[in-house]
N, C-alpha and C positions, 0 to 999 in steps of 0.2 A: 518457507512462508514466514512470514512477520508481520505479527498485527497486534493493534494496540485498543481500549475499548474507550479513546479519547481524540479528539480532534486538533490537539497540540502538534503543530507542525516540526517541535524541538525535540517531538518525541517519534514521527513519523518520517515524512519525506525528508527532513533533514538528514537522520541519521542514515537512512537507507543511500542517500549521494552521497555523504559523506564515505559509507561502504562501500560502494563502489567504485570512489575515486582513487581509495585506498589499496583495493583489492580489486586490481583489475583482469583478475581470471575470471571475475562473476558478474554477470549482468541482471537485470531486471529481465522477466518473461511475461508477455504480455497473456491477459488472462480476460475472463467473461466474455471473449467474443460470442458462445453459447447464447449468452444472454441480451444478445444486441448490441452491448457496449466493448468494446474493443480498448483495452487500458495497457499502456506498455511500461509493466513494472510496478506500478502502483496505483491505490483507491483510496482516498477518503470520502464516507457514506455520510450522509447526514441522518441523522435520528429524524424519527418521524412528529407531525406535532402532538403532543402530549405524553403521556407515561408510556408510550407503545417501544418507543427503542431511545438509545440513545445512538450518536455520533460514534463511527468506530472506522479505523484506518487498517489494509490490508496490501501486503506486498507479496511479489514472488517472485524470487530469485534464484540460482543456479550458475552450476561451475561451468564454465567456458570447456 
């Protein structure tokens, strides 16, 4: 797992391609199908309106 508590994509979905272009024994795992949403390899959330959350990005990855 990898996750960040910012919605900076220099800090999220960049670096996780950039990981797996590099290291291609690892792939992204698709996750929250549970929850209805079906995401393969990675999430950015958006914070809710006002002080309740902020914006935060989650991935999940795994050795081939």
């Amino acid at each position: 797992m990898y996750s960040t508590c910012t919605l900076n994509r220099n800090e999220n979905d960049e670096i996780i391609d950039r990981f797996l272009r590099e290291h291609e024994e690892y792939e992204g795992v698709s996750f929250l199908e549970n929850a209805g949403e079906p995401f393969g390899g990675y999430k950015a959330v958006l914070g809710a309106s006002g002080p309740v959350s902020d914006g935060f990005f989650i991935s999940k990855i795994r050795r081939k």
